[in-house]
N, C-alpha and C positions, 0 to 999 in steps of 0.2 A: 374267805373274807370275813370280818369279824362285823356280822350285821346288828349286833346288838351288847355289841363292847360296855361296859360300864369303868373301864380305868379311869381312875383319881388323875386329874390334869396335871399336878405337879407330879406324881409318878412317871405319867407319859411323858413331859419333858426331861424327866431326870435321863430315861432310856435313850431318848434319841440324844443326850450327850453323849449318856456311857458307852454308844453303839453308831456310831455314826453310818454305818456302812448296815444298817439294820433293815432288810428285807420284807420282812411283813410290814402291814399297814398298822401305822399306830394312831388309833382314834382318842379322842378329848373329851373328856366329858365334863359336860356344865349341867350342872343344876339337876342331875341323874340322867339326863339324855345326852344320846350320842351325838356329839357334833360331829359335820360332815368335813371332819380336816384329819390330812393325813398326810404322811411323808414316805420318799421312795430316792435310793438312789440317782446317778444323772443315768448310769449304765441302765436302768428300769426303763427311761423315759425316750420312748415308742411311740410319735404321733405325725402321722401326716401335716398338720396344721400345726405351724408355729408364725410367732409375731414378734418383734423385736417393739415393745410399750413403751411410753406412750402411742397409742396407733398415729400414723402419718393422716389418716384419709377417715373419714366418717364413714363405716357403715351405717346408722342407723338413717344417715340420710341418704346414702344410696340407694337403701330400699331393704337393709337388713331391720330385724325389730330389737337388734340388740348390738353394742359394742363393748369388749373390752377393753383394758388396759392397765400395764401395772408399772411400778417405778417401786425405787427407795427412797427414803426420805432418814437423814443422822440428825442425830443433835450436836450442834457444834463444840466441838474439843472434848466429843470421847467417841464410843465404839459403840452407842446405840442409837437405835432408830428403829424404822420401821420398814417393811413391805407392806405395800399397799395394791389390792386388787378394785379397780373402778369396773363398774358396770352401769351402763348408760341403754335405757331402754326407749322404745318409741312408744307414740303415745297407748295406750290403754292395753299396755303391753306386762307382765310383770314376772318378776325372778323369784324362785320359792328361796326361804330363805337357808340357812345351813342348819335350822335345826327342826326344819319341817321333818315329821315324822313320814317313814317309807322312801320308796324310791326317788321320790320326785325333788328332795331336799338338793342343793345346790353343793357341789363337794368341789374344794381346792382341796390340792396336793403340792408340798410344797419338794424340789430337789435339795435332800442334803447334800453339802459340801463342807470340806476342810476349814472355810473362807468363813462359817458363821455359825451359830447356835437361836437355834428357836428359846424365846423367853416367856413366850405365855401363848395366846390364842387367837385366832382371828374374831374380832369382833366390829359389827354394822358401825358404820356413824347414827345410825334410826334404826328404832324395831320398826321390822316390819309390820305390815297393817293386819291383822288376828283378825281371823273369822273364824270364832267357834263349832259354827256346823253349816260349814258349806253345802249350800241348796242342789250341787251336782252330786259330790263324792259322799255328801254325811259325816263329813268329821271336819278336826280343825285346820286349815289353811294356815299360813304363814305366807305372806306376799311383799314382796320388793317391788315398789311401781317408780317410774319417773328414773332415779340414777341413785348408786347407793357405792360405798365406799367402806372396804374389811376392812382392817387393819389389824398385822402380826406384829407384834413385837421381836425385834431382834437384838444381838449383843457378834457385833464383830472381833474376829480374830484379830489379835494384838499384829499381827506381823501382815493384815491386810489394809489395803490402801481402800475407805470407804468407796470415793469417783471409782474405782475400777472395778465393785464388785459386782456381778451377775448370779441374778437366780432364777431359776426357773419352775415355773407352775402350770399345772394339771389342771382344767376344769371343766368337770363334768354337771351334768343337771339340765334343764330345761327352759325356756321363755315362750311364754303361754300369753293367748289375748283373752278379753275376759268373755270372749265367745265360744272360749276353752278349747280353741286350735294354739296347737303345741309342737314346737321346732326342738329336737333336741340338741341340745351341747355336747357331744364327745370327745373328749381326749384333746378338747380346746385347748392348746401350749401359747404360754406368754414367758418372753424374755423381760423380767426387770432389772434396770439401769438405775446406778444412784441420777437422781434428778434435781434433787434441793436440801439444802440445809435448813433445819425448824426451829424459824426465828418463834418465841411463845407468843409474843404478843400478838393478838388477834390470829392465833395458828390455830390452822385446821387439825392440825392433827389432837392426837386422843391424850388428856391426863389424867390421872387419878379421878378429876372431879367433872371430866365430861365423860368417858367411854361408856358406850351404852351396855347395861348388865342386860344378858337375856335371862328372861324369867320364865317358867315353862309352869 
């Protein structure tokens, strides 16, 4: 596994066009550090746990301290848009973010298919909350509290019909309370469904002049 990958982001996307079927993990890097996104085959994709997103049912009110969920989201009258992974945590509850350094960093994987091409990176709606020298570990923290929202950019296949596409995603990492009990995530599988088209005005989703840059 390439724990300390430095490839050029527009390089890594170049590969996973020219290689659709590309076996190893190809990591992204921002800003010199490794982000924790990666892509795999559907034949790769080996988990107990899968969910068809947006989830039906609340876990975090059930009594989990975390849910997730993902969907697509097109722009009307062409072939792009987004995937989008939600995480929704309980209270004083939080998600390390994807470019915390070490294990504890929160990693999607996204399944290639025929159906679509990755066009840039997953990036937060909000940075997360930085704590320079956490009082337990000694180093810097990166944290996700309350519900937070990636966003990938994508570019659909001309001969795919957006409503009908699926894709599916990998997510590993942890949800920690700040008592520093910690549940892990393994091999967490979400099914996302196109869900809406991205009217701009007053749209959540990310433009040139909101998506939030991480800075390291």
């Amino acid at each position: 596994m390439l724990a300390n990958c430095k490839l050029n982001s527009e390089i890594a996307v170049r590969l996973v066009r020219l290689l659709p079927n590309l076996k190893s993990i190809v990591c992204f890097a921002i800003a010199g550090g490794c982000m924790a996104f990666s892509t795999f085959t559907e034949a790769q994709l080996l988990s107990p746990i899968q969910e068809t997103s947006p989830a039906v049912e609340s876990k975090v009110e059930s009594g989990m301290p975390y849910e997730f969920a993902s969907w697509i989201a097109v722009e009307p009258d062409t072939q792009t848009g987004y995937l989008v992974v939600s995480a929704r945590l309980a209270d004083a509850s939080y998600l390390y973010s994807l470019t915390q350094e070490g294990p504890s960093a929160t990693k999607l994987e996204v399944a290639v298919t025929d159906s679509f091409e990755i066009a840039g990176v997953f990036r937060p709606d909000q940075p997360p909350k930085v704590i320079e020298k956490d009082p337990v570990f000694g180093k810097r923290q990166e944290k996700h509290f309350g519900s937070v929202e990636f966003y990938l950019p994508i570019r659909i296949s001309a001969n795919q019909v957006p409503e009908d596409l699926q894709i599916k995603i990998r997510i590993n990492g942890q949800v920690c309370t700040e008592d520093s009990m910690c549940l892990p995530i393994r091999d967490h599988v979400l099914v996302a469904k196109f869900n809406d088209y991205i009217m701009r005005e007053n749209s959540r989703y990310p433009t040139a002049e909101n998506t939030t840059t991480i800075k390291r």
